[in-house]
N, C-alpha and C positions, 0 to 999 in steps of 0.2 A: 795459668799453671803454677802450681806450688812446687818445689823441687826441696827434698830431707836430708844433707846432708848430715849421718851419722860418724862418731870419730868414738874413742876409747874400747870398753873389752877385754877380752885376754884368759890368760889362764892367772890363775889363781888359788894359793891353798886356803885351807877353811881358816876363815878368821880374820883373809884377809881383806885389801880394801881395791874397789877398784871404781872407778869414776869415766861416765858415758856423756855424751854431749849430741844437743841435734840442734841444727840450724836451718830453717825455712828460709827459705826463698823463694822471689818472682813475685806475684800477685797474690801477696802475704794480708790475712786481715787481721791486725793488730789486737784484733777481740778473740778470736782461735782458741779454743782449749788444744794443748798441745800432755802427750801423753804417752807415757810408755807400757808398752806391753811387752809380755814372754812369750816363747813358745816353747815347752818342756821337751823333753826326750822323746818322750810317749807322744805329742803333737795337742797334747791340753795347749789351750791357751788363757791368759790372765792377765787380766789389767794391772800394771806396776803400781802406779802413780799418776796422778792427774796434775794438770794445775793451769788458771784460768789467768786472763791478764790481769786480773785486780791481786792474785797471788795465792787465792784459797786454793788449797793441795786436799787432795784425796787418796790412801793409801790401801794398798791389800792387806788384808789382817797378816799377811806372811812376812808381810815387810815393815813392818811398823816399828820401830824405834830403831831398825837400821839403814834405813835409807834413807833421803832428801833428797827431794825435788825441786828446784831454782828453776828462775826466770828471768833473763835480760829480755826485754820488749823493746830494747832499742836497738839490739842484733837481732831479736826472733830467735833466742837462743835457747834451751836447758838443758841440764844440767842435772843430771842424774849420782848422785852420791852414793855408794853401796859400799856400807863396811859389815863387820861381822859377817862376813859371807859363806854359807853353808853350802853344802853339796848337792840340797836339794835349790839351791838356787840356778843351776846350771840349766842352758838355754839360749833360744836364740831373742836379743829385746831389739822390738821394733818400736822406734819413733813414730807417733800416728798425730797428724796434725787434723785438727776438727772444727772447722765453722760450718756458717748456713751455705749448707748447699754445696759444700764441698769440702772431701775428707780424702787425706794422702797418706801414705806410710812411705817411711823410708825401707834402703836395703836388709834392716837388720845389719847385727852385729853378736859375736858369739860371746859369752860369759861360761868359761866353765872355770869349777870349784871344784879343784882335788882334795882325799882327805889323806 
């Protein structure tokens, strides 16, 4: 079993910054794409950001020069960076861990953006 520790979140007004963090544990595979997703008001959902252990990232065209996505592979950790943050960015982002044969999410965590 893989277990997601998510931490950061919050309220925030537009513009500003706010920084998310997820940490796997248990029967962690060090190869994992590790990944965040939203889930909007309306219950759309979208893929944040990806990122693989060799470090290649994958963004949403929504988020693309405001956010970063990091990776400690020696905690199983990242690291979700979000500045410039818009209104239409509010939502709930779940941590989704993803190897062969086995894919977990964390609890989620709330992001809203006041304007």
């Amino acid at each position: 079993q893989v277990q997601l520790v998510e931490s950061g979140g919050g309220v925030v007004e537009t513009g500003g910054s706010l920084r998310l963090s997820c940490a796997a544990s248990g029967d962690v595979d060090s190869g994992a794409i590790m990944r965040y997703w939203r889930q909007f008001p309306d219950k759309q959902r979208e893929m944040v950001a990806r990122i693989t252990r060799e470090g290649l990232t994958n963004y949403a065209e929504s988020v693309k020069g405001r956010f970063t996505i990091s990776r400690d592979n020696a905690k199983m950790t990242i690291i979700l960076e979000m500045n410039d943050l818009k209104v239409e960015d509010t939502g709930i982002y779940y941590c989704n861990y993803l190897a062969t044969g086995s894919a977990h999410w964390g609890p989620g965590t709330q992001v809203t953006v006041s304007s």
